[in-house]
C-alpha positions as CSV (number, residue, x, y, z in Angstrom):
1,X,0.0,0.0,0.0
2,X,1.2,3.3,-0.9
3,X,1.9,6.2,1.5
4,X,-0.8,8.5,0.1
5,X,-3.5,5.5,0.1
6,X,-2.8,4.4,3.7
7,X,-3.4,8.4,5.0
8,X,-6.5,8.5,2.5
9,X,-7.8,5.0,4.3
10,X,-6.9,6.8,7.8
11,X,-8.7,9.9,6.5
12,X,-11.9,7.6,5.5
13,X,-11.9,6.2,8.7
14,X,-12.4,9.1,10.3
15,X,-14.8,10.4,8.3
16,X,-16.6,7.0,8.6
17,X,-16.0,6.2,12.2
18,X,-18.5,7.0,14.6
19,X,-18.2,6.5,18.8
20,X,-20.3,4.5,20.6
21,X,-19.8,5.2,24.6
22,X,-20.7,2.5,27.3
23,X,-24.3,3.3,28.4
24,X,-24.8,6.4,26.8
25,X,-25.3,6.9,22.9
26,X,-25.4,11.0,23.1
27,X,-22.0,11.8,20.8
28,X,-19.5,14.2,21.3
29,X,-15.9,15.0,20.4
30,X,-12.8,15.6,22.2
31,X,-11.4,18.8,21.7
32,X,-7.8,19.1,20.2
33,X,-5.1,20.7,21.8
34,X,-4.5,24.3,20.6
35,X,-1.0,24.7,18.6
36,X,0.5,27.4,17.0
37,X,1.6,27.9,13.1
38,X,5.2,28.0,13.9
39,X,7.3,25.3,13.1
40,X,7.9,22.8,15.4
41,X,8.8,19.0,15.8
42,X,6.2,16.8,14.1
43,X,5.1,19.4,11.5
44,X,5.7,20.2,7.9
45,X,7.1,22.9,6.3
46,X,3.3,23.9,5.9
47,X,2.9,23.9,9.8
48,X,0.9,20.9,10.0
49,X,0.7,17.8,10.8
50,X,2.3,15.8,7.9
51,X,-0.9,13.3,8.3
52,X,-3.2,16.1,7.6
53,X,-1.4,18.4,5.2
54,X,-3.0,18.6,1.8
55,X,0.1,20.4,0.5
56,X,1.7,17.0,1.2
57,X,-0.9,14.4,0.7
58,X,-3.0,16.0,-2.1
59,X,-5.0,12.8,-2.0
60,X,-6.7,14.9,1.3
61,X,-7.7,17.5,-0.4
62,X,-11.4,15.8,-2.2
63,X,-12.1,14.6,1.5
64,X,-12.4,17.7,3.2
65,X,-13.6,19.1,0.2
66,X,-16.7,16.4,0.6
67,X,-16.8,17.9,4.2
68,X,-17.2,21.2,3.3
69,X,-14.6,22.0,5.0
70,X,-12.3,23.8,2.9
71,X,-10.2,26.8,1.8
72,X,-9.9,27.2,-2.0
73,X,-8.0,29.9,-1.7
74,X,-4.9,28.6,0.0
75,X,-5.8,24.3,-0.9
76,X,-5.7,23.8,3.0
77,X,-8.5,22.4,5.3
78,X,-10.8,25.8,6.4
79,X,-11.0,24.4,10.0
80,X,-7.4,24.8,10.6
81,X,-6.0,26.6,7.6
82,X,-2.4,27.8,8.7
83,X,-3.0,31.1,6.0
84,X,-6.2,32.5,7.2
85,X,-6.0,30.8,10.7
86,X,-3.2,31.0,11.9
87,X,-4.3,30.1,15.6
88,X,-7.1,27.6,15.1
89,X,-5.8,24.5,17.2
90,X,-4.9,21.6,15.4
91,X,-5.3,17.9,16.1
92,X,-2.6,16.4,17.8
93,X,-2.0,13.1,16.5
94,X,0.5,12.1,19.2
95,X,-1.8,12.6,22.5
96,X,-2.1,9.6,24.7
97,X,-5.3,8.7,26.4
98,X,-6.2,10.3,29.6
99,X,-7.4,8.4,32.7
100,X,-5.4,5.8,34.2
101,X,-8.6,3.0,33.9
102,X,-9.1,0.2,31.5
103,X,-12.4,1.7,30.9
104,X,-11.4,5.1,29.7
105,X,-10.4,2.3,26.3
106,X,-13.1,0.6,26.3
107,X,-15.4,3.1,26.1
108,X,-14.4,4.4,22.3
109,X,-16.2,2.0,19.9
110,X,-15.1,2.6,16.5
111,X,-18.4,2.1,14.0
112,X,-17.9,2.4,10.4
113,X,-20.7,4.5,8.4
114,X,-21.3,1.4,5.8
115,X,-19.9,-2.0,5.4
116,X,-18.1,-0.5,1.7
117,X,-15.6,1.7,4.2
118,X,-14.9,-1.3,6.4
119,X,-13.8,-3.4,3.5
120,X,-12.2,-1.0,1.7
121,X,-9.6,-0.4,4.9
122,X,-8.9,-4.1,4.4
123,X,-9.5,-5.5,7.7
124,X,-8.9,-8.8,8.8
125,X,-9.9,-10.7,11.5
126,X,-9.7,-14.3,13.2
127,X,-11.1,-16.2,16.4
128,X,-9.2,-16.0,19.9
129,X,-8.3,-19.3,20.9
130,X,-7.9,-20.9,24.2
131,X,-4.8,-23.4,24.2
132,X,-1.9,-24.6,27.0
133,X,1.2,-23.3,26.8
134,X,3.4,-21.7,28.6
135,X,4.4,-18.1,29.5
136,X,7.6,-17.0,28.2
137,X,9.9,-13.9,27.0
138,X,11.0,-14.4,23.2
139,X,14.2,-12.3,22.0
140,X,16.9,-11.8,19.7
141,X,19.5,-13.7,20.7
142,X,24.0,-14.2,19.4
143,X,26.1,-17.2,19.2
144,X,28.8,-16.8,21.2
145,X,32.1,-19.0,22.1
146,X,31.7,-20.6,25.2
147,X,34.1,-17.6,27.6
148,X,35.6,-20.4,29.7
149,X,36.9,-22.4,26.9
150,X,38.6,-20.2,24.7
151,X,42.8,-19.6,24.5
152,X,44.7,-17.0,22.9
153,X,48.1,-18.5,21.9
154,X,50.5,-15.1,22.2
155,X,54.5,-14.9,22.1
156,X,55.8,-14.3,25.7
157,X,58.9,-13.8,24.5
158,X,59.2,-11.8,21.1
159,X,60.8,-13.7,17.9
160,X,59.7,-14.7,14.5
161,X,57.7,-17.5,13.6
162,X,59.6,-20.1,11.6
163,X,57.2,-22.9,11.5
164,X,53.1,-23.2,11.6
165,X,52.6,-26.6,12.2
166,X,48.9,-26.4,12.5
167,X,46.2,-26.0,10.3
168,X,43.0,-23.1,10.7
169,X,40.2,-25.5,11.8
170,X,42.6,-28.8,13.3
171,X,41.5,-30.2,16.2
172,X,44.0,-30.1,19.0
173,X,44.9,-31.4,22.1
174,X,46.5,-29.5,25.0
175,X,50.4,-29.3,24.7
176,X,50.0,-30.2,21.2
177,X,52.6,-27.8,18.7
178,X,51.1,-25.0,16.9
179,X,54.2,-23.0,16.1
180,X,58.1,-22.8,15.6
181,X,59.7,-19.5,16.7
182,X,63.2,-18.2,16.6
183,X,63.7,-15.4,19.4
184,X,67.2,-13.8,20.8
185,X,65.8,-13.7,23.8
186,X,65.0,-16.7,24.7
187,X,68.5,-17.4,23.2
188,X,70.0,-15.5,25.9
189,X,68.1,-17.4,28.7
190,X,69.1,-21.0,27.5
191,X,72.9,-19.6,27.6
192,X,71.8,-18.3,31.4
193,X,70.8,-21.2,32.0
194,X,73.7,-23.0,31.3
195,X,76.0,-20.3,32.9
196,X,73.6,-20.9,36.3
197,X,73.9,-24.7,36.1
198,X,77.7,-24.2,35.9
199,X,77.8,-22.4,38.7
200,X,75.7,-24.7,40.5
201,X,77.9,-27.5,40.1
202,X,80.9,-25.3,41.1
203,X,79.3,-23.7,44.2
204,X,78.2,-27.8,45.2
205,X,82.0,-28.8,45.1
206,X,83.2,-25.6,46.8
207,X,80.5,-26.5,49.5
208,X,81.7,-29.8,49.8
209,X,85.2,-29.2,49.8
210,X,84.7,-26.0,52.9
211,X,82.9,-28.9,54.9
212,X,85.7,-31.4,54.5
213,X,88.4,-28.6,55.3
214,X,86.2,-27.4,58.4
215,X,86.2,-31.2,59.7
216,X,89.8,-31.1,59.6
217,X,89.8,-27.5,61.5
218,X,91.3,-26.0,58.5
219,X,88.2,-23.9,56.7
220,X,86.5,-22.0,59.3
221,X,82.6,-22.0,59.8
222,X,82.0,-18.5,57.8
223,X,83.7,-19.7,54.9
224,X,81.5,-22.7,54.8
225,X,78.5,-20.3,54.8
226,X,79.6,-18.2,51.7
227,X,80.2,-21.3,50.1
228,X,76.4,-22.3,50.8
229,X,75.2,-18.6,49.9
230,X,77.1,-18.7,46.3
231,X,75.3,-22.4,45.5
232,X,71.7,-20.7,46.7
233,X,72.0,-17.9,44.2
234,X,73.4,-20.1,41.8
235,X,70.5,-22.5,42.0
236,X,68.2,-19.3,42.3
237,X,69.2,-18.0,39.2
238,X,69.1,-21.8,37.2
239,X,65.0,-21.6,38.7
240,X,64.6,-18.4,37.1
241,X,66.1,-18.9,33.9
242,X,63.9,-22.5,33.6
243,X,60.6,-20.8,34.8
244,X,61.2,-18.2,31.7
245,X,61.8,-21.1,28.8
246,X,59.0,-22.9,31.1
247,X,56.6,-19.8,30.5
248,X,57.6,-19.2,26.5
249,X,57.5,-23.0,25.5
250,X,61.0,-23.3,24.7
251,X,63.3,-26.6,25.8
252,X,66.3,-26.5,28.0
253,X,68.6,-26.9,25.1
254,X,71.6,-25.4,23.8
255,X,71.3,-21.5,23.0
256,X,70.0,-21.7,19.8
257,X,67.0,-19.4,20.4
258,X,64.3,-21.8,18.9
259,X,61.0,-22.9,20.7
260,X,57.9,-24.2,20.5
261,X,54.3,-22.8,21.3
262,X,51.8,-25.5,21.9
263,X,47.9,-25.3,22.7
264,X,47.2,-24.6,26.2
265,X,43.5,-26.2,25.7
266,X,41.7,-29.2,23.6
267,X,39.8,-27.6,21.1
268,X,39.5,-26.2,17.2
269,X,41.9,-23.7,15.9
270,X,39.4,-21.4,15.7
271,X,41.7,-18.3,14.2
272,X,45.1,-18.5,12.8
273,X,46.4,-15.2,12.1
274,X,50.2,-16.0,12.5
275,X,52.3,-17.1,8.9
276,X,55.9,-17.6,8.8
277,X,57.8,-14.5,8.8
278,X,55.6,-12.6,11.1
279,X,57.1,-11.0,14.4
280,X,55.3,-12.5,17.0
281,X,55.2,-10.4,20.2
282,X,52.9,-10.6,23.6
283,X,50.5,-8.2,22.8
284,X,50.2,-10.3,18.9
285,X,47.5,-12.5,18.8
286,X,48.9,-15.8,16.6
287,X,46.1,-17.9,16.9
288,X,42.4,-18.8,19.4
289,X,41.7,-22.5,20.2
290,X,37.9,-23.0,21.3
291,X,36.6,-25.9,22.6
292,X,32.7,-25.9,20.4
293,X,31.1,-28.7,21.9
294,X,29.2,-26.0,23.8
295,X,28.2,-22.5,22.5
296,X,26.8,-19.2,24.6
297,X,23.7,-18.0,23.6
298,X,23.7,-14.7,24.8
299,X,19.7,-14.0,25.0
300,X,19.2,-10.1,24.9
301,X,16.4,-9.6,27.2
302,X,13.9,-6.0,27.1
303,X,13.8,-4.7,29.9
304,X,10.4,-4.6,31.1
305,X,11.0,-8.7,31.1
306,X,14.2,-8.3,33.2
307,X,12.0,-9.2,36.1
308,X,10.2,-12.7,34.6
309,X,13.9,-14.2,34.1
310,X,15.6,-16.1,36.2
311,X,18.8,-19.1,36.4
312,X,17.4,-22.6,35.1
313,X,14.7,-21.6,33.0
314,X,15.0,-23.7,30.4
315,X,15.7,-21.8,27.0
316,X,14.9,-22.9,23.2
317,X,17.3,-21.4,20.5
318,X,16.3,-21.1,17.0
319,X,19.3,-20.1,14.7
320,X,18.0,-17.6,11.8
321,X,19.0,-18.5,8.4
322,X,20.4,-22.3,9.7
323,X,18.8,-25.4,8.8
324,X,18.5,-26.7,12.5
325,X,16.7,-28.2,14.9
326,X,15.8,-26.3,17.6
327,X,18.5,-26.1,20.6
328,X,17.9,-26.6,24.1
329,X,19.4,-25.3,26.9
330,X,19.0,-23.1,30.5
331,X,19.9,-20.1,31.8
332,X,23.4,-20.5,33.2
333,X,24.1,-16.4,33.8
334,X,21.6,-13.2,34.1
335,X,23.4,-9.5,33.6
336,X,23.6,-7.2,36.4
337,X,23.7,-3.8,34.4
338,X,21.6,-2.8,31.8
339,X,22.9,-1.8,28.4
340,X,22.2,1.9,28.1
341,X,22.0,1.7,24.0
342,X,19.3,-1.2,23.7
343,X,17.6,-0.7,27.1
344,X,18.1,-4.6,27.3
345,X,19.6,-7.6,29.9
346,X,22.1,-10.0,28.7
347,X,20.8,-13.6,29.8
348,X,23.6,-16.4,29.1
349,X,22.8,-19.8,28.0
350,X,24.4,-23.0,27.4
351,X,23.6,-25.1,24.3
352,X,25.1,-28.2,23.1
353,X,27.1,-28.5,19.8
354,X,28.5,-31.6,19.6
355,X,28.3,-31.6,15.4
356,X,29.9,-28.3,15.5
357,X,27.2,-26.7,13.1
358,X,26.9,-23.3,15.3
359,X,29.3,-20.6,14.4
360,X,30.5,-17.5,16.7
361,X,28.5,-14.7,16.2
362,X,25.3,-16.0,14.7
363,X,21.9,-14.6,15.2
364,X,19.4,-16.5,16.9
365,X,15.9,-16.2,18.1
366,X,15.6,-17.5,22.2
367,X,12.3,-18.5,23.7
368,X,13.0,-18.4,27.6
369,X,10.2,-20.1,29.7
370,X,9.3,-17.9,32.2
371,X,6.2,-20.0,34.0
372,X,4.4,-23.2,34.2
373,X,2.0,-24.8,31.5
374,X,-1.3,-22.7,31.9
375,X,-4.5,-22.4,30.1
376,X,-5.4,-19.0,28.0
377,X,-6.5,-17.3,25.7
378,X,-4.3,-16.9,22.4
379,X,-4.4,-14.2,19.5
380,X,-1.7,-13.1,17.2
381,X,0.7,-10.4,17.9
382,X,0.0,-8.6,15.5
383,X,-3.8,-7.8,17.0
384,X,-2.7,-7.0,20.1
385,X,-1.6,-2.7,19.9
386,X,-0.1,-0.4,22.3
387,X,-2.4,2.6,23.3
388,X,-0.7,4.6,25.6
389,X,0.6,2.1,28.3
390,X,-2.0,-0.2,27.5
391,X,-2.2,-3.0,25.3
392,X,-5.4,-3.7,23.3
393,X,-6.8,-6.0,21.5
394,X,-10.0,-4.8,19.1
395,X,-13.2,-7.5,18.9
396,X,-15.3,-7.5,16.2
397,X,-18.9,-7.1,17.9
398,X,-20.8,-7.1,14.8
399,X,-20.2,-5.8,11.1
400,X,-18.6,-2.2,11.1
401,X,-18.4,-2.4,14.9
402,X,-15.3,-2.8,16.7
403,X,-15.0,-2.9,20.5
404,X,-11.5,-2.4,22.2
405,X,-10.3,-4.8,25.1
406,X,-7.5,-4.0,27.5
407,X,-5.8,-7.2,27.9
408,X,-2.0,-8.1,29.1
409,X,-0.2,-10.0,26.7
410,X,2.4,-12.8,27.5
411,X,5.1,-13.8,25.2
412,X,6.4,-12.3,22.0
413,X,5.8,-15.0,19.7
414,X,3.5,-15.1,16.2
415,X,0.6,-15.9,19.0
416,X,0.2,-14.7,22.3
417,X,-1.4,-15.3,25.5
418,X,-3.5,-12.7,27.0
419,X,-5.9,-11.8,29.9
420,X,-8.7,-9.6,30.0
421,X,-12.4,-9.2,28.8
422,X,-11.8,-11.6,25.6
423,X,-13.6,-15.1,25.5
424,X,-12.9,-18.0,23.5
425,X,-14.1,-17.5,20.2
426,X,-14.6,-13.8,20.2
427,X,-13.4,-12.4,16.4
428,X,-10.2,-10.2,17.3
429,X,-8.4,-8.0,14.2
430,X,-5.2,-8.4,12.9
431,X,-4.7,-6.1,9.3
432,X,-5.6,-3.0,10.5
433,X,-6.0,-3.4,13.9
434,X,-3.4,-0.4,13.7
435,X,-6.2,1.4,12.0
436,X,-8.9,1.3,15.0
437,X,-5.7,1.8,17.2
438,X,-5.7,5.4,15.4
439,X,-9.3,5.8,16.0
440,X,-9.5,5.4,19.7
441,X,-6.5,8.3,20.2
442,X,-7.8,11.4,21.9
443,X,-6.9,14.3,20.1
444,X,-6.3,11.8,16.5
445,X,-8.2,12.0,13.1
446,X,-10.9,10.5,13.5
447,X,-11.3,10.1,17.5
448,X,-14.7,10.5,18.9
449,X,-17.8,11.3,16.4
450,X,-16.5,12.7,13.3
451,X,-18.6,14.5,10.7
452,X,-20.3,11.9,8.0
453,X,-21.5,13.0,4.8
């Protein structure tokens, strides 16, 4: 439908609609707000609402002419003509409803003039049904690596890889090699290492030779003690070299500066960034080893359903785009902050993958349970519409009359469960159900009882 014939349908219906309020037929209409012809958010360059310019949706102009209620002069409505009134107050297509109770809603029945305007808006409606299920909280949802078993191989000690000896996508097992490197560094601590073993060996004779001169009263006590201090710092500095080579992979071997990086996990080389040539230091990333026999579904949770989550609830994951079965899993994790951007909670959950199909960063679609199996009413989403901070549904009471319901509405699914004055049965709309949700604004085209040729 194009723009111009959706606000001609809108303008229809308001032409067409008439109210019908609880117990008392008498009709009347809710004044608009007054406004002023300056420019101002919401408004055209015309200083009107862009729903109700003619300027900009000429297709206006033969239905107020219709009215009678029209200024040839300046091709703008008479009633609120920006030229010739500049002050006249203007329907304000924004305003919420007033009172805080259900019935407030309930009271604005929209009634079409003739059954040709109700089928020409293109409404469609079909029976509420009362099923089981279960309450829950459906959101988008991302694919993430599980965070506790994920490794990022890095360089301790700079050098330059010499040798990859594993593939992008290899399985691996822990200590197994991933890469060759050639480092001066580590160079220099295998010939420390040697120097400190040396001395080691030479401070343990010296020792042993001050004790046997001290039995025969010819080393004296002190001399034995220096003796025992040189072989600690000896053997100090042999432990420090070997927890360095220990920490960067590389054998106690003759200075040749070559060592080894193996996995520190079992997993799948993930990402491989690392070739031969490249310098390889500790803040260079050469390669990420997942385990991905289970993946994170991070659930982004609104916020008004912060409150119906909780750990355990058993989640079902639906990968967009992915020829998959349906994953199963719980909530493992709930977010204590909320994200300032989305105005959503992250909700963590586990879900096998023990074929490997998921990938990292995938969207997804999570249904969290949030209550037990429960009998209810169910329409589709799309009839139920927000008026204010109220969620209606619209019944179809009989041909051309349509009665709102305040209801609250459970889940987010393509069908929902809600409670409120809606039966089993009951005809509820879905196409155009946005329409009547226009209608029953205070202060919008078409609220209370419009003008009918």
């Amino acid at each position: 439908m194009t723009r111009s014939r959706a606000v001609l349908l809108s303008a229809l219906l308001a032409l067409g609609a008439a109210c019908e309020d609880s117990g008392d037929s008498r009709k009347a209409r809710t004044p608009p707000p007054s406004s002023s012809t300056a420019t101002v958010a919401g408004r055209c360059e015309h200083a009107l609402p862009p729903a109700l310019c003619t300027r900009c949706n000429p297709a206006l102009a033969a239905v107020f002419q219709a009215k009678g209620d029209w200024c040839a002069e300046h091709g703008f409505p008479e009633s609120f003509c920006p030229i010739c009134h500049p002050n006249a107050p203007i329907p304000n297509l924004d305003a919420q409803p007033t009172g805080n109770e259900d019935s407030v809603i309930e009271a604005r029945v929209v009634r079409f003039k003739s059954p040709e305007i109700e089928k020409t808006a293109g409404l469609a409606t079909v029976k509420a049904e009362r099923a089981t299920a279960r309450a829950t909280v459906e959101c988008t949802a991302r694919i993430a690596f599980d965070g506790d078993k994920v490794a990022d191989v890095r360089a301790i000690l700079p050098g330059v890889v010499r040798r990859v000896r594993a593939s992008l996508g290899d399985k691996v097992e822990r200590g197994a090699p991933l890469f060759d490197l050639e480092s001066t560094r580590v160079g220099e601590i295998q010939g420390a290492l040697q120097t400190a073993e040396q001395r080691v060996r030479t401070a343990e004779a010296n020792l042993a030779r001050q004790r046997e001169l001290l039995e025969n009263e010819i080393a004296s006590v002190r001399q034995v003690e220096v003796a025992e201090q040189e072989l600690a710092a000896a053997r100090s500095e042999a432990k420090t070299a070997e927890a360095a080579l220990r920490m960067a992979g590389a054998a106690r071997a003759a200075p040749s500066g070559r060592y080894t990086l193996t996995s520190p996990i079992a997993g799948t080389l993930v990402r491989r960034p690392a070739v031969v040539g490249v310098l390889a230091t500790e803040s260079t990333s050469l390669a990420t080893v997942a385990d991905t026999s289970v993946m994170w579904a991070l659930c982004d949770v609104p916020e008004r359903d912060a409150s119906r989550v909780a750990l355990k609830q058993h989640v079902t994951v639906q990968v967009d785009g992915a020829d998959l079965p349906p994953l199963q899993g719980e909530i493992t994790w709930i977010a204590a902050e909320v994200d300032p951007r989305t105005r959503t909670i992250t909700a963590r959950a586990e879900v096998p993958n023990p074929e490997g199909h998921l990938r990292a960063n995938q969207f997804a679609t999570a249904r969290i349970e949030t209550g037990t199996a429960r009998a209810a009413v169910t329409v589709p989403r799309a009839a139920v519409q927000r008026v204010g901070d109220r969620e209606v549904v619209f019944v179809r009471a009989r041909p051309g009359v349509y009665q709102p319901r305040v209801v609250r509405r459970y889940g987010d699914g393509d069908s929902v469960q809600v409670e409120g004055k809606i039966e089993d049965g009951e005809e509820v709309v879905t196409t155009g159900a946005v329409l009547l949700r226009t209608e029953i604004m205070p202060g919008s085209i078409g609220a209370g009882c419009c003008e009918v040729d």
